[in-house]
N, CA, C and O atoms as a Tinker XYZ file with bonds, in Angstrom:
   436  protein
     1  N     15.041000  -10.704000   15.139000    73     2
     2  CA    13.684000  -10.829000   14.634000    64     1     3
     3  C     13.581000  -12.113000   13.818000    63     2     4     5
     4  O     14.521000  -12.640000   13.222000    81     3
     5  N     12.371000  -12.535000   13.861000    73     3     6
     6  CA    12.374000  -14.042000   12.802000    64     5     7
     7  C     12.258000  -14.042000   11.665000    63     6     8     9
     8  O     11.785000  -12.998000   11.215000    81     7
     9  N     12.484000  -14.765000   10.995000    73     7    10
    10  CA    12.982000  -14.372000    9.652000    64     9    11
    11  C     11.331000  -14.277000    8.773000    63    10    12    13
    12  O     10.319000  -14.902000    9.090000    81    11
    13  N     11.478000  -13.364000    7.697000    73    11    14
    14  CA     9.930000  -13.112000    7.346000    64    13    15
    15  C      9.171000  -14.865000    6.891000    63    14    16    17
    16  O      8.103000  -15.371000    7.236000    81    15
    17  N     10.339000  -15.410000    5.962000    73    15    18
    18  CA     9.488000  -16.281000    5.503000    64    17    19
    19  C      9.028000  -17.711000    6.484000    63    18    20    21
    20  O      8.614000  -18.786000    6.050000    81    19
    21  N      9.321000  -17.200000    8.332000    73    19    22
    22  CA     9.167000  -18.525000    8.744000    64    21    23
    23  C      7.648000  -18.037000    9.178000    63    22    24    25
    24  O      7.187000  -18.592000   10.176000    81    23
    25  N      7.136000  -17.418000    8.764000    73    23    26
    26  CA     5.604000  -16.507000    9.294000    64    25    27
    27  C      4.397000  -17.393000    8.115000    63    26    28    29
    28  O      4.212000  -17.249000    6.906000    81    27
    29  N      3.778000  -18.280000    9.104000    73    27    30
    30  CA     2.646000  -18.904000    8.708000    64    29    31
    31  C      1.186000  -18.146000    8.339000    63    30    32    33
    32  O      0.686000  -17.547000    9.292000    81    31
    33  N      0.595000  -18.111000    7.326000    73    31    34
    34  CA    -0.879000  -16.977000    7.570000    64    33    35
    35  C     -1.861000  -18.409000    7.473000    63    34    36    37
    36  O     -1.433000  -19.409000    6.898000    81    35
    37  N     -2.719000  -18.382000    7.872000    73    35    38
    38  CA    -3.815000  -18.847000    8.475000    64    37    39
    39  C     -4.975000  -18.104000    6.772000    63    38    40    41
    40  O     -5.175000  -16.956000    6.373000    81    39
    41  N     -5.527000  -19.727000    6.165000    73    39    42
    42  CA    -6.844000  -19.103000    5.481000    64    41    43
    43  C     -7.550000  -17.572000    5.906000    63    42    44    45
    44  O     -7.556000  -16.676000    5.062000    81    43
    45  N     -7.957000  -17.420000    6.850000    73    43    46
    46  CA    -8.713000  -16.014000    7.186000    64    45    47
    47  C     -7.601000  -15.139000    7.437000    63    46    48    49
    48  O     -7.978000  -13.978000    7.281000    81    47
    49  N     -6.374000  -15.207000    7.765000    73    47    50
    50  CA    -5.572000  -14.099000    7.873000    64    49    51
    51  C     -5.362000  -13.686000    6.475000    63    50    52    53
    52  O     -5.054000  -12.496000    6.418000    81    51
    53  N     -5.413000  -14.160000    5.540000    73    51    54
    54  CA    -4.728000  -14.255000    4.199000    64    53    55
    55  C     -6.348000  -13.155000    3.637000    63    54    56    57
    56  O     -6.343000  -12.197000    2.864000    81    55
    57  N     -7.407000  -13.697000    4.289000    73    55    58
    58  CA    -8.550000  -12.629000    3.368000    64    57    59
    59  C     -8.550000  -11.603000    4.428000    63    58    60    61
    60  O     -9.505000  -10.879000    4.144000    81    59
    61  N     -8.049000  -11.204000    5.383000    73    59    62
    62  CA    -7.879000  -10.316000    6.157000    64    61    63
    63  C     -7.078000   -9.454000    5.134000    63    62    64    65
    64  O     -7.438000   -8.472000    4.485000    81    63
    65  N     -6.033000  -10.030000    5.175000    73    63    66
    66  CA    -4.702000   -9.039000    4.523000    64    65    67
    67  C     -4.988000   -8.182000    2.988000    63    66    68    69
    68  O     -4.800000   -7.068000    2.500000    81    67
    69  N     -5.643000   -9.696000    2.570000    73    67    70
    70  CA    -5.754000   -8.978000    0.699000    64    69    71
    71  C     -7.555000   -8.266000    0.768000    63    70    72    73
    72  O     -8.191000   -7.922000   -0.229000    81    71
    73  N     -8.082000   -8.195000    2.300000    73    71    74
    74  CA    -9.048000   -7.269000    2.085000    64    73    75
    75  C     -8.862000   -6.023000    2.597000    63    74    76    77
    76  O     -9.633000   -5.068000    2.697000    81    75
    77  N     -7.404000   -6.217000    2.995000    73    75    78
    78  CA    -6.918000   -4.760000    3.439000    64    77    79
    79  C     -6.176000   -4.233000    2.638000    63    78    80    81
    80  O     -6.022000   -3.018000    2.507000    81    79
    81  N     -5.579000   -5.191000    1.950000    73    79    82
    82  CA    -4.694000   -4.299000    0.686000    64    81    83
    83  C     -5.617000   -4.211000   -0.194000    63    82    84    85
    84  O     -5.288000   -3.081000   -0.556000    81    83
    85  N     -6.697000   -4.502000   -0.993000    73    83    86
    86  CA    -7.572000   -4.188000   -1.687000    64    85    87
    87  C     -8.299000   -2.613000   -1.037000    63    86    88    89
    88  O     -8.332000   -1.557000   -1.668000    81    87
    89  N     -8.632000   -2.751000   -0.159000    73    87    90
    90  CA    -8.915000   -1.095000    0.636000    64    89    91
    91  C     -7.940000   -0.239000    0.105000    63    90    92    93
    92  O     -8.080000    0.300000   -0.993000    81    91
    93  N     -6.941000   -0.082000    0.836000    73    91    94
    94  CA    -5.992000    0.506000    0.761000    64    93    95
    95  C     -5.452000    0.579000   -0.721000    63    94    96    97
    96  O     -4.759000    1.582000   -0.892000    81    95
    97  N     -5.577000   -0.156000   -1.743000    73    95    98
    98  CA    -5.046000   -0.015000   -2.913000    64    97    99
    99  C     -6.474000    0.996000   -3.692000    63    98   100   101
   100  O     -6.277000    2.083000   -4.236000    81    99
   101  N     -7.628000    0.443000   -3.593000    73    99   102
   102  CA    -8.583000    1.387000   -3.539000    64   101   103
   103  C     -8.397000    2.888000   -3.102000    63   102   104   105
   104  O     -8.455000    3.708000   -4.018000    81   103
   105  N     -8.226000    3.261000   -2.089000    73   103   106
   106  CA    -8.505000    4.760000   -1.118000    64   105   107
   107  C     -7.029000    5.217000   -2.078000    63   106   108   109
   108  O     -7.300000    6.316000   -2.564000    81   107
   109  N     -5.978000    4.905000   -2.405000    73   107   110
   110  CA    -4.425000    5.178000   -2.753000    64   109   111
   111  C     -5.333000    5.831000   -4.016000    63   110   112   113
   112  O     -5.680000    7.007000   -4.127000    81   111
   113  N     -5.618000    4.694000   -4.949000    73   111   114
   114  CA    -6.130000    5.094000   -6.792000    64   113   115
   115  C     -6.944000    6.254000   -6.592000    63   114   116   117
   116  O     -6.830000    7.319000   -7.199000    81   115
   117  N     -7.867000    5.941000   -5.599000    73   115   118
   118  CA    -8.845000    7.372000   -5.527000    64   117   119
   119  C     -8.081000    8.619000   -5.513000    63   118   120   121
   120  O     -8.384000    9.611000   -6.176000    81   119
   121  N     -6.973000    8.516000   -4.645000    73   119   122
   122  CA    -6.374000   10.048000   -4.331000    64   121   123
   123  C     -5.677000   10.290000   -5.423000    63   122   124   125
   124  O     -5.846000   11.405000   -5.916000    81   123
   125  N     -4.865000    9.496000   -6.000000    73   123   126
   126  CA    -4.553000    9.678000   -7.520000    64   125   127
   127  C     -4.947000    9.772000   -8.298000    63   126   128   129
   128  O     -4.264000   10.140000   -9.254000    81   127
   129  N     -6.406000    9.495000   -8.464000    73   127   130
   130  CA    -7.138000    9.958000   -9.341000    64   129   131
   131  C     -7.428000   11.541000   -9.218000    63   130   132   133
   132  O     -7.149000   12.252000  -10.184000    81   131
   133  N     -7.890000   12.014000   -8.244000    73   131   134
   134  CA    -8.084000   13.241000   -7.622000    64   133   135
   135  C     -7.204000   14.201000   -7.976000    63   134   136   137
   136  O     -7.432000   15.286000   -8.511000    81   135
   137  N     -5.971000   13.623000   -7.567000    73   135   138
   138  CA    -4.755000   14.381000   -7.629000    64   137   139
   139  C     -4.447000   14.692000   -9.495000    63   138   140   141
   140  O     -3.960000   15.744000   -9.909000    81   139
   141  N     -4.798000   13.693000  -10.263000    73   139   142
   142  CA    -4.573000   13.918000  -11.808000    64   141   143
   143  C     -5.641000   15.134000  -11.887000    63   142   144   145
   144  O     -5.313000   16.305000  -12.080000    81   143
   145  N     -6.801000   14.736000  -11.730000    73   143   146
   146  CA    -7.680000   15.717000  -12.126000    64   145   147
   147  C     -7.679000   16.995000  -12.115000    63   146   148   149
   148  O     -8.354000   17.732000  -12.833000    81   147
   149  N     -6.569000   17.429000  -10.917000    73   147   150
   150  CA    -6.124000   18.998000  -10.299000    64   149   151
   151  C     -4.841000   19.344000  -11.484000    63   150   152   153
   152  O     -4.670000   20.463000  -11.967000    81   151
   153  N     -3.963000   18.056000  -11.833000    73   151   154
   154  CA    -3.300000   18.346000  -12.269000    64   153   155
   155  C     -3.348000   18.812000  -13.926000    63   154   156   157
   156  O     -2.669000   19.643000  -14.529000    81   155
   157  N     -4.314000   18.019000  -14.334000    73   155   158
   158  CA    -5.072000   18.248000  -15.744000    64   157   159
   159  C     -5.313000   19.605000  -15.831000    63   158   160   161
   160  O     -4.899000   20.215000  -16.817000    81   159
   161  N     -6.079000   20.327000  -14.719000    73   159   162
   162  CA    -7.063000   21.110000  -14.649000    64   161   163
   163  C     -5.507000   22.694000  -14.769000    63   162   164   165
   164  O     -5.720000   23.888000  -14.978000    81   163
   165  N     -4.754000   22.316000  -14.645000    73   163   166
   166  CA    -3.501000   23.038000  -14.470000    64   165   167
   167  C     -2.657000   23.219000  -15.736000    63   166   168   169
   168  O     -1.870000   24.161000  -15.829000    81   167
   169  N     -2.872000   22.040000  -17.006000    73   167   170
   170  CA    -2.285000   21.696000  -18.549000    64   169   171
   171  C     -2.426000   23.001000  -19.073000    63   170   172   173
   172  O     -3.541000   23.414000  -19.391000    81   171
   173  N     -1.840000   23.400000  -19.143000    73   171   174
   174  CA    -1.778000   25.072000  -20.603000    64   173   175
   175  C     -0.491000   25.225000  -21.552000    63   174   176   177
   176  O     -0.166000   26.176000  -22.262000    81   175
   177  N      0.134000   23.994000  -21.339000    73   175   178
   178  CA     1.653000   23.879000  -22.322000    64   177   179
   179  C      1.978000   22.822000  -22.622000    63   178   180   181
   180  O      1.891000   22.053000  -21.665000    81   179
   181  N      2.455000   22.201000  -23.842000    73   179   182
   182  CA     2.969000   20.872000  -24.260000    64   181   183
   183  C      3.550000   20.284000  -22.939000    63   182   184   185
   184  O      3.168000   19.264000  -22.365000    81   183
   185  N      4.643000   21.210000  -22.537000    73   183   186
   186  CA     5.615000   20.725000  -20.928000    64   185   187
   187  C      4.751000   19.979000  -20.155000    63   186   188   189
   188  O      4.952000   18.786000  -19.928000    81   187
   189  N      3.681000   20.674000  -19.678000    73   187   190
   190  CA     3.240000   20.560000  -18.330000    64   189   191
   191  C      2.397000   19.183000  -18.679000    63   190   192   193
   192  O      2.140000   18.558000  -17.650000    81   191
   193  N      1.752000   18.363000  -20.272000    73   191   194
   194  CA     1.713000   17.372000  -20.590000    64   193   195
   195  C      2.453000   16.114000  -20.329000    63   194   196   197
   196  O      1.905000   15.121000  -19.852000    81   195
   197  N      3.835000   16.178000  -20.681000    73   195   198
   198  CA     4.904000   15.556000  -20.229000    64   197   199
   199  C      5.229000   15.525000  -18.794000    63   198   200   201
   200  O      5.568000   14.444000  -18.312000    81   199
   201  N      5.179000   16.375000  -18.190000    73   199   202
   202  CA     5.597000   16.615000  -17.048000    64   201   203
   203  C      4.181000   15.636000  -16.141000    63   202   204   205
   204  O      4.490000   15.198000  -15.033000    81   203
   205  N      3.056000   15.415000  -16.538000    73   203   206
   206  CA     1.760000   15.043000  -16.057000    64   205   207
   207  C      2.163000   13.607000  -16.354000    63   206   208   209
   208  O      1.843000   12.864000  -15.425000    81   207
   209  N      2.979000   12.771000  -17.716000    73   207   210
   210  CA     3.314000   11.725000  -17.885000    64   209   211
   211  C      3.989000   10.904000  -17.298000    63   210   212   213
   212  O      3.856000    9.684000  -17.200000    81   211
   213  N      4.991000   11.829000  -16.758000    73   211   214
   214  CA     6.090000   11.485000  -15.953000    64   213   215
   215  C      5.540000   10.987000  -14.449000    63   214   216   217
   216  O      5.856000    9.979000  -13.816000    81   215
   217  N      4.398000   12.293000  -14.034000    73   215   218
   218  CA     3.925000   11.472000  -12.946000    64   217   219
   219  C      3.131000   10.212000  -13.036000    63   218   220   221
   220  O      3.046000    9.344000  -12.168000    81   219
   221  N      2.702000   10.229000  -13.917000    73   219   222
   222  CA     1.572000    9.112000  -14.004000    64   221   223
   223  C      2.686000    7.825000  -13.957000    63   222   224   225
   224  O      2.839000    7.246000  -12.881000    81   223
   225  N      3.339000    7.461000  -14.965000    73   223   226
   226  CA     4.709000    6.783000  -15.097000    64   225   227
   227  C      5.501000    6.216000  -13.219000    63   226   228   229
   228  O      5.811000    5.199000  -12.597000    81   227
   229  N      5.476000    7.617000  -13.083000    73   227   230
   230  CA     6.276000    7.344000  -11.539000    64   229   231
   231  C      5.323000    6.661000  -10.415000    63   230   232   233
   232  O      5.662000    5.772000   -9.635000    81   231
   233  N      4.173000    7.225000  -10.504000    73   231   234
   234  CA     2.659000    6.728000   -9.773000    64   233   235
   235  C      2.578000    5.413000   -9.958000    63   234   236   237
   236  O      2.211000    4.600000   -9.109000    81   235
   237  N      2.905000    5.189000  -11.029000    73   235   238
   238  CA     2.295000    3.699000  -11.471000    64   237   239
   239  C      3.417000    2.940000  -11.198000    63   238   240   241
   240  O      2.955000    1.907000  -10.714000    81   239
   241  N      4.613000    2.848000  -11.224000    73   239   242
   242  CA     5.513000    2.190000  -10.965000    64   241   243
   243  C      5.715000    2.243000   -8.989000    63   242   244   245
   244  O      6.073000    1.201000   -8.440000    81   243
   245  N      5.486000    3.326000   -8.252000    73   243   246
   246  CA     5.265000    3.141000   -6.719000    64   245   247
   247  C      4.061000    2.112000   -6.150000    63   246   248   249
   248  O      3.965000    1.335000   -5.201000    81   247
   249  N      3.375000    2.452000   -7.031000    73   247   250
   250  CA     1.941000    1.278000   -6.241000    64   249   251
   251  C      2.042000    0.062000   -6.687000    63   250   252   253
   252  O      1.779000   -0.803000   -5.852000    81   251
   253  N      2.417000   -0.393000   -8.015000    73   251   254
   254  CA     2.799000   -1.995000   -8.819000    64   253   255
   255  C      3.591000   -2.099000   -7.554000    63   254   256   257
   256  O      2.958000   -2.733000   -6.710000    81   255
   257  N      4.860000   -1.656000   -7.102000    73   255   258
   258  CA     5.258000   -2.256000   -6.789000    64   257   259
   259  C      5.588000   -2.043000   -4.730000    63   258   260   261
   260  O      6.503000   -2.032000   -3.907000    81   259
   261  N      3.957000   -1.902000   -4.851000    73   259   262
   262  CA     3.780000   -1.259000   -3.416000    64   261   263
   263  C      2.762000   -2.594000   -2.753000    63   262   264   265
   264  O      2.917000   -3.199000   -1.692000    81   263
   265  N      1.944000   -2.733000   -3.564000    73   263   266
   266  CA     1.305000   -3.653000   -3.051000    64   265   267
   267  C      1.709000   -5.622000   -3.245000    63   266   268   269
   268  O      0.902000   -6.477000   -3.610000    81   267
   269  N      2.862000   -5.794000   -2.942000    73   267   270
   270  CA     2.946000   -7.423000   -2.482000    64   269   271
   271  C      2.127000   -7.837000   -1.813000    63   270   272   273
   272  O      1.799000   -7.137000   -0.855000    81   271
   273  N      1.674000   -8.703000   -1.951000    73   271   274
   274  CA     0.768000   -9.702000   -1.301000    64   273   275
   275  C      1.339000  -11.020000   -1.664000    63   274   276   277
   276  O      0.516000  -11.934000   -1.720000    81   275
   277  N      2.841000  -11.375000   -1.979000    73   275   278
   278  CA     3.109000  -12.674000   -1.331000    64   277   279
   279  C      3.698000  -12.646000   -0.221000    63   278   280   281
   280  O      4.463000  -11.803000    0.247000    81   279
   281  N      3.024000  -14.334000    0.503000    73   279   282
   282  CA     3.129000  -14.454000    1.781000    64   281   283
   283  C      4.497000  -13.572000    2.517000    63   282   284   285
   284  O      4.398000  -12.711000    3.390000    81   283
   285  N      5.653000  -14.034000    1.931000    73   283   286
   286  CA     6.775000  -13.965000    2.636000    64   285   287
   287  C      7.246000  -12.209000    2.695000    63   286   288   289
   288  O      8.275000  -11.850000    3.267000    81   287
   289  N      6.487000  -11.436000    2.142000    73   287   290
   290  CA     6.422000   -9.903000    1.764000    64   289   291
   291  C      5.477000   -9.255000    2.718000    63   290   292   293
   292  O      5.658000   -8.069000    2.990000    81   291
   293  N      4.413000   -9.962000    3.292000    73   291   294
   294  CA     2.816000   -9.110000    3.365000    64   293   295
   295  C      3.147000   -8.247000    4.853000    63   294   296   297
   296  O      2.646000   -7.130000    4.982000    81   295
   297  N      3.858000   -8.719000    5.763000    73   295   298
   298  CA     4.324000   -8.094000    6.580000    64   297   299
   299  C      4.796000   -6.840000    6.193000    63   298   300   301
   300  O      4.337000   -5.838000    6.740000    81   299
   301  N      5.785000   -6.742000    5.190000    73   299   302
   302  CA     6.132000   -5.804000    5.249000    64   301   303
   303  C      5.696000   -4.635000    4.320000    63   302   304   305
   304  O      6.152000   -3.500000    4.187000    81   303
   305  N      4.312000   -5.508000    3.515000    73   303   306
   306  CA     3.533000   -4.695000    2.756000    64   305   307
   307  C      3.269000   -3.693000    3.463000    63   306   308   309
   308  O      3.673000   -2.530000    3.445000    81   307
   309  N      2.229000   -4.498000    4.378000    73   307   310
   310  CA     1.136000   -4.362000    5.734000    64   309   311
   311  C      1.461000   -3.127000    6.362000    63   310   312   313
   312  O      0.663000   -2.193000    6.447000    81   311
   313  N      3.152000   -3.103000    7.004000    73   311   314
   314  CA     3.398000   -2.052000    7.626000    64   313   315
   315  C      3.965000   -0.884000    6.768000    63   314   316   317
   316  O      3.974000    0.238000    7.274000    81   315
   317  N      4.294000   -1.010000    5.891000    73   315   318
   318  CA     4.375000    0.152000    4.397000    64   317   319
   319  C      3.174000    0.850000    4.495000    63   318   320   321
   320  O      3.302000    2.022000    4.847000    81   319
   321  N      2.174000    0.500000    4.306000    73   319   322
   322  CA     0.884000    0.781000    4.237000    64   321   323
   323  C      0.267000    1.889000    5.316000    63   322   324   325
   324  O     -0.198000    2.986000    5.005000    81   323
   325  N      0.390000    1.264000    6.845000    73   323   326
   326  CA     0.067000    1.542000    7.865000    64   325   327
   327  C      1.070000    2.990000    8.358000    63   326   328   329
   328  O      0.995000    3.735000    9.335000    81   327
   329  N      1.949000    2.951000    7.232000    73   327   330
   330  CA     3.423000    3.769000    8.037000    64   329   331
   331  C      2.899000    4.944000    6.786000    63   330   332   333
   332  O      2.784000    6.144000    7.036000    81   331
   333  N      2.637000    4.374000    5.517000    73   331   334
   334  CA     2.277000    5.723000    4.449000    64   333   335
   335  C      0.243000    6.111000    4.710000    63   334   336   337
   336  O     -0.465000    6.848000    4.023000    81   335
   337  N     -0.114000    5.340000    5.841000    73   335   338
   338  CA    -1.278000    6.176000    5.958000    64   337   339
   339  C     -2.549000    5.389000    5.148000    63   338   340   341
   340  O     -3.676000    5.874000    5.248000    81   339
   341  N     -2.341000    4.218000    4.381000    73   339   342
   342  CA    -3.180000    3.997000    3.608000    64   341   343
   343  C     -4.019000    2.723000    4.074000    63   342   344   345
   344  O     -4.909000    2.234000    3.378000    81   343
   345  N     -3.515000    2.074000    5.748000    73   343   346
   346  CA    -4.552000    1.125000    6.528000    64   345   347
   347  C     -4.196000    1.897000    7.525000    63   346   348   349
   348  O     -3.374000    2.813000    7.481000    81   347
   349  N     -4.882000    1.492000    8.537000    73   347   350
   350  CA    -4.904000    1.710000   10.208000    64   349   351
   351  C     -4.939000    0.172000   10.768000    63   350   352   353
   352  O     -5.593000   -0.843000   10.530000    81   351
   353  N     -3.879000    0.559000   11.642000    73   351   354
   354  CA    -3.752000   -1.112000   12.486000    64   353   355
   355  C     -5.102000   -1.905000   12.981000    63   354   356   357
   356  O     -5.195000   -3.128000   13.088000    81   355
   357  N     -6.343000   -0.741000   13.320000    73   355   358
   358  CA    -7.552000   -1.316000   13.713000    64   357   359
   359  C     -8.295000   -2.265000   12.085000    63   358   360   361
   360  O     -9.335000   -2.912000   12.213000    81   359
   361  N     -7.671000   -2.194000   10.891000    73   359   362
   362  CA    -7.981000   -3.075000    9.878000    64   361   363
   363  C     -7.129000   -4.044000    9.678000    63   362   364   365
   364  O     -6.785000   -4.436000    8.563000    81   363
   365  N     -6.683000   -4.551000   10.901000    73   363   366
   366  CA    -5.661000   -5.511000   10.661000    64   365   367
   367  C     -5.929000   -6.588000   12.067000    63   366   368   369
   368  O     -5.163000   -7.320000   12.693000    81   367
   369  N     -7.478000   -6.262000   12.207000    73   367   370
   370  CA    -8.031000   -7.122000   13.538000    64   369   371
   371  C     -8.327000   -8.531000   12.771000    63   370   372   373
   372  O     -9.136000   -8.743000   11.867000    81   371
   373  N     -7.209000   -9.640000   13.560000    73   371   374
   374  CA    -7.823000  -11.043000   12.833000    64   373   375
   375  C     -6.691000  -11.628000   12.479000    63   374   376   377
   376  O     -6.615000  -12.761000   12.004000    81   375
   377  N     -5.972000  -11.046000   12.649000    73   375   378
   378  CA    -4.195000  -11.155000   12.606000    64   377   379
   379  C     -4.321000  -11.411000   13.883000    63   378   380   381
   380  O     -5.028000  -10.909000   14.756000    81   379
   381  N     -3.024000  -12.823000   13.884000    73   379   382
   382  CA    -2.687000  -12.681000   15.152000    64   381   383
   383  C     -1.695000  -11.677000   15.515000    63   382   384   385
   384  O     -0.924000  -11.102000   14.747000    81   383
   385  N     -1.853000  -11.470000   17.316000    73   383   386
   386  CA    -0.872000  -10.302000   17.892000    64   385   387
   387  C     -0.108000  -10.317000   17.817000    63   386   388   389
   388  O      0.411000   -9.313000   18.305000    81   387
   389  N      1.012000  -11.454000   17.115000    73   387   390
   390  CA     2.019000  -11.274000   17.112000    64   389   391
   391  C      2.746000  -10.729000   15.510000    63   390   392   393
   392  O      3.887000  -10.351000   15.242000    81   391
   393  N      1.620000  -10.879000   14.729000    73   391   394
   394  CA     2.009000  -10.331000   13.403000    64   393   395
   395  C      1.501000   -9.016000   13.839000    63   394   396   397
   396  O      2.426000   -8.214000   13.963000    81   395
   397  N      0.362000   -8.536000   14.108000    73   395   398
   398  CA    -0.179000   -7.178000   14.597000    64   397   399
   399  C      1.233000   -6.522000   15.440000    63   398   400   401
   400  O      1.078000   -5.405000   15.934000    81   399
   401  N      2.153000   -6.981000   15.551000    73   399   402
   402  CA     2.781000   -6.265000   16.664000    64   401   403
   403  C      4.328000   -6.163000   15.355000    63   402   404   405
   404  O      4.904000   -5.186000   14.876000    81   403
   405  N      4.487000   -7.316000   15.211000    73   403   406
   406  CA     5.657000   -7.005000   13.584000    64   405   407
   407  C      5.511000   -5.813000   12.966000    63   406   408   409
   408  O      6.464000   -5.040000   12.866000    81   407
   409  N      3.728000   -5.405000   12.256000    73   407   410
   410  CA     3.286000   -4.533000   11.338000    64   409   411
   411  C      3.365000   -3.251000   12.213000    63   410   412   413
   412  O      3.180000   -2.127000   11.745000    81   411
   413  N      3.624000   -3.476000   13.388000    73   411   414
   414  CA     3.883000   -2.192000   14.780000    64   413   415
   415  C      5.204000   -1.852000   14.601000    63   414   416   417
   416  O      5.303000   -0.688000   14.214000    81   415
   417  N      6.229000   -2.401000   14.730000    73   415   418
   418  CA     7.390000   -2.625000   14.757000    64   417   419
   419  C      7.920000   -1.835000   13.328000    63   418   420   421
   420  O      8.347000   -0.686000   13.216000    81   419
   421  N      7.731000   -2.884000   12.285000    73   419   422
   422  CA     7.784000   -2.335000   10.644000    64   421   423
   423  C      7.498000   -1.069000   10.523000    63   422   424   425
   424  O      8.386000   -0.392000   10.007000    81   423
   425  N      6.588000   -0.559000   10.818000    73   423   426
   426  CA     6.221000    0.534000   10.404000    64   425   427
   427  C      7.177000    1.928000   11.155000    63   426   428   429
   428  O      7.107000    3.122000   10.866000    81   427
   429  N      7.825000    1.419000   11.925000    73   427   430
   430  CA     8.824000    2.448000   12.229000    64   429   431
   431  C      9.884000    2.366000   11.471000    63   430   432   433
   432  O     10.710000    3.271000   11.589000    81   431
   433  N     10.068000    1.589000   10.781000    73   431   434
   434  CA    11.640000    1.626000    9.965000    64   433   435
   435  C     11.228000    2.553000    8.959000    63   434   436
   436  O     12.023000    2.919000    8.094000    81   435
């Protein structure tokens, strides 16, 4: 395979990508938001406070460091993304096919 950083993005591929990771970082916060709210709604002990911290803590440290968007990374953002559910390859029209087909590839590992 070629090596990530010999992968050129093109001006419009580049607002392709960070308007797909902006989606996707969007639709992610929403469900975590959602998901706190159930979990709040569940608080009846100091524990289960802490225990709510811990996720938030762990949450926040998976998505910081979920969403790369430098160049030599976005590939394998891209297919992180596509593989945990949070783009669909049809938001990744504008890419060329041959990165469209990497983020195919990636997403099986």
């Amino acid at each position: 395979m070629t090596q990530q950083t010999e992968v050129q993005w093109s001006t419009t591929e580049k607002k392709i990508a960070e308007a797909a990771l902006k989606k996707a970082y969007g639709s992610e916060v929403e469900a975590l938001i959602r998901s706190v709210q159930q979990r709040v709604s569940l608080v009846t002990e100091p524990e289960d406070v802490w225990q709510l911290h811990d996720f938030l803590s762990a949450s926040r440290h998976d998505i910081d460091g979920k969403y790369d968007n430098r160049e030599d990374s976005l590939l394998y953002t891209l297919s992180r993304l596509v593989k945990d559910g949070w783009l669909e390859m049809a938001e990744l029209q504008g890419l060329t096919a041959d990165k469209r087909a990497k983020v195919n590839v990636l997403k099986r590992m």
